[in-house]
N, C-alpha and C positions, 0 to 999 in steps of 0.2 A: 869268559864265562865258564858254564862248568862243562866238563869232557864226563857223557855218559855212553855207557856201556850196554848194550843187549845181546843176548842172546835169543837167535831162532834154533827152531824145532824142525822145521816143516817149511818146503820155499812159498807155501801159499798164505804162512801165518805170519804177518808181521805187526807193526808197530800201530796199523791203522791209524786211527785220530791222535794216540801219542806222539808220531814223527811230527804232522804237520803243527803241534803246540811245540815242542821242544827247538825244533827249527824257527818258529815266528820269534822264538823267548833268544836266539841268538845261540842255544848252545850244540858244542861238538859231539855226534853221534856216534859210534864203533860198534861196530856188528862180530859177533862170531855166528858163523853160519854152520852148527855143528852138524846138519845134513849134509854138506859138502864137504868138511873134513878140514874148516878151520881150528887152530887151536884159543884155547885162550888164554887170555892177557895175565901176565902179574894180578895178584890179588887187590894190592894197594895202586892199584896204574888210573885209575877212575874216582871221580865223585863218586856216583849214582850209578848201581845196576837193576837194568828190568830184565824178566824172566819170562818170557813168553812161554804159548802155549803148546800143543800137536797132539795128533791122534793118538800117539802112542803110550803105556800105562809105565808109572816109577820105576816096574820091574822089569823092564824088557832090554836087561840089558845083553840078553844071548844077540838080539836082532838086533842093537843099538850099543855099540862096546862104549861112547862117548858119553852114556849116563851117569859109569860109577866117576868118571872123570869131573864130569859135569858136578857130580855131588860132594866133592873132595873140594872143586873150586868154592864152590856154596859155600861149603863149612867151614872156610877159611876167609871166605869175605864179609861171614857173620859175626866171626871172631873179632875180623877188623872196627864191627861196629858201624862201618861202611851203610846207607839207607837202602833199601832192597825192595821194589817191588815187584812180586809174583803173581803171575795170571793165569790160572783154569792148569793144566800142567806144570808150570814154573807155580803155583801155590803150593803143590803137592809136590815136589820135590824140595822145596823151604820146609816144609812138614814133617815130610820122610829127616831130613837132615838134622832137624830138630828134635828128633826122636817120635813124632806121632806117625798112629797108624795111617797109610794110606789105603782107602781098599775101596768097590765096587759099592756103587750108591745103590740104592732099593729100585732106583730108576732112572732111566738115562731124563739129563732132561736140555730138551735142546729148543729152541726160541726164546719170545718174550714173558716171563710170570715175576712176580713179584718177591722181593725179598724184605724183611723188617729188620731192624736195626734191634741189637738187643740191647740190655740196658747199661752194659759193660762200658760202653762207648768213653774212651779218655777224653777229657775236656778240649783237647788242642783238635782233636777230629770230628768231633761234636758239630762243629757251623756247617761241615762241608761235607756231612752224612746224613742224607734223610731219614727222617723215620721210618719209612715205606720207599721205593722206588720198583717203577717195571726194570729191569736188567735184561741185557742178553746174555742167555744158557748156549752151552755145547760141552757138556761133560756126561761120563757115564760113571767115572770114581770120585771119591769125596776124602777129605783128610780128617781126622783129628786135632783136637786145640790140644800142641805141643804146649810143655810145661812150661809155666810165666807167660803164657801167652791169654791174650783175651779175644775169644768170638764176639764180631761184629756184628754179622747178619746170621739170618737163616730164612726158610721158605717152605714152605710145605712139602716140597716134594726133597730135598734137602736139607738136616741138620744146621750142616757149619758150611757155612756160605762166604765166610773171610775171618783172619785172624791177624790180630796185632801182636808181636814177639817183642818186648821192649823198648816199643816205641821207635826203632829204627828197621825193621822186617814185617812187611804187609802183605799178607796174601789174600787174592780174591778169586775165588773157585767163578765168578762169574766174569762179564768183560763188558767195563765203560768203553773200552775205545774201538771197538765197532763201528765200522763204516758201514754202507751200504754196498760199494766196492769190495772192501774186507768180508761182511758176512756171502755178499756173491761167490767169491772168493770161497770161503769155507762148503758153501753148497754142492759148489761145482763140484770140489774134489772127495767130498763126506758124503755125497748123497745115498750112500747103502745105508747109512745109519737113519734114515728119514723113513721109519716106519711108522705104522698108527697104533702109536699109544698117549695116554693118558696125557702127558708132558714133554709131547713131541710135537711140534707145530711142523707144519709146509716149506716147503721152500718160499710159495705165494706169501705167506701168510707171516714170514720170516722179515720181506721185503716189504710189505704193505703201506707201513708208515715211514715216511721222513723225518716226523717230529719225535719219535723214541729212538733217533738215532743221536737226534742235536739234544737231547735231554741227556743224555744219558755221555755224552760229548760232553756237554757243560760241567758233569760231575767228574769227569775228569778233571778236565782243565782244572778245577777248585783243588781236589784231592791233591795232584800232584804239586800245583802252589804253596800248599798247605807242608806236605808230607819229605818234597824235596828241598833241601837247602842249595840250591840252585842258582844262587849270587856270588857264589865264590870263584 
């Protein structure tokens, strides 16, 4: 099966609901854990790489030297053509790499609200994109639709909420694969960011439902059936 690649950010952020879909689907995982001071892999060494998220912003790479490295890797396993999915961070760094602006959204926006599919949407991603969905938020910066790329979503409190780059480079400023586990997880260690505003929900209120976690789980699973070539 296929041998896929991630990269973490942060030891609290990982794969949530992607490991346990990828693992039931039979294929090989590889982590670089660039908080710990793993390197990574050859460009061509992988099918499929996902891009995870973390607290920290594109440009930080005075406090984080593994950025500009990290973006050197990007841009050469974009070149490859290689299938790429980017999440909340790992969006904005596809972005950055891409040449679009990455910078400070109007508003942090962190729980469950709603995003709408715009009308861009390519035919092959079309079944496995709702028109509407509640999504989970944790972001405070937003990117730019890099050139030849097409925005997917947006929301009210956020523009560009995901973007397609040629049909093989996906980024999602938001996150299907949210566990219950995982977003505990995110609370625990983010909870200064958990102030009262407009499009900041609770920690309670973060947890509350089951059922917007297994929704929003299921759009995974479709998405990445869909989006990875993943039988090779």
């Amino acid at each position: 099966m296929a041998a896929i690649h991630w990269i973490q950010h942060v030891s609290f952020e990982g794969l949530g609901y992607i490991e346990k879909y990828l693992i039931d689907q039979g294929h090989d995982l590889f982590c670089s854990r660039l908080w710990a001071g793993d390197t990574l892999p050859p460009p061509d060494s992988f099918t499929a790489l996902i891009v995870m998220g973390g607290p920290m912003g594109i440009y930080d790479d005075e406090e984080h030297p593994w950025l500009q490295v990290e973006k050197e890797f990007l841009a050469q396993v974009v070149d490859l053509g290689t299938p790429i999915l980017g999440i909340c961070l790992g969006a904005q760094l596809l972005a950055d790499v891409l040449g679009a602006e990455v910078s400070a959204n109007p508003a942090k926006e962190i729980g469950w609200f709603p995003v709408t599919r715009n009308d861009a949407v390519p035919d092959f991603l079309e079944p496995v994109l709702p028109e509407e969905m509640t999504v989970f938020h944790w972001h405070g910066d937003t990117f730019g639709i890099p050139e030849n790329a097409v925005s997917l979503y947006s929301s009210e409190a956020c523009v560009h909420q995901a973007f397609l780059y040629k049909e093989h480079v996906l980024g999602l400023q938001f996150h299907l694969e949210t566990t219950r586990e995982s977003a505990t997880a995110l609370i625990d260690n983010c909870r200064n960011e958990l102030v009262q505003d407009s499009w900041i929900m609770t920690g309670q209120e973060m947890l509350s439902s089951e059922d917007s976690f297994n929704k929003i789980n299921d759009c995974m699973s479709a998405l990445l059936e869909t989006f990875f070539p993943l039988k090779g």
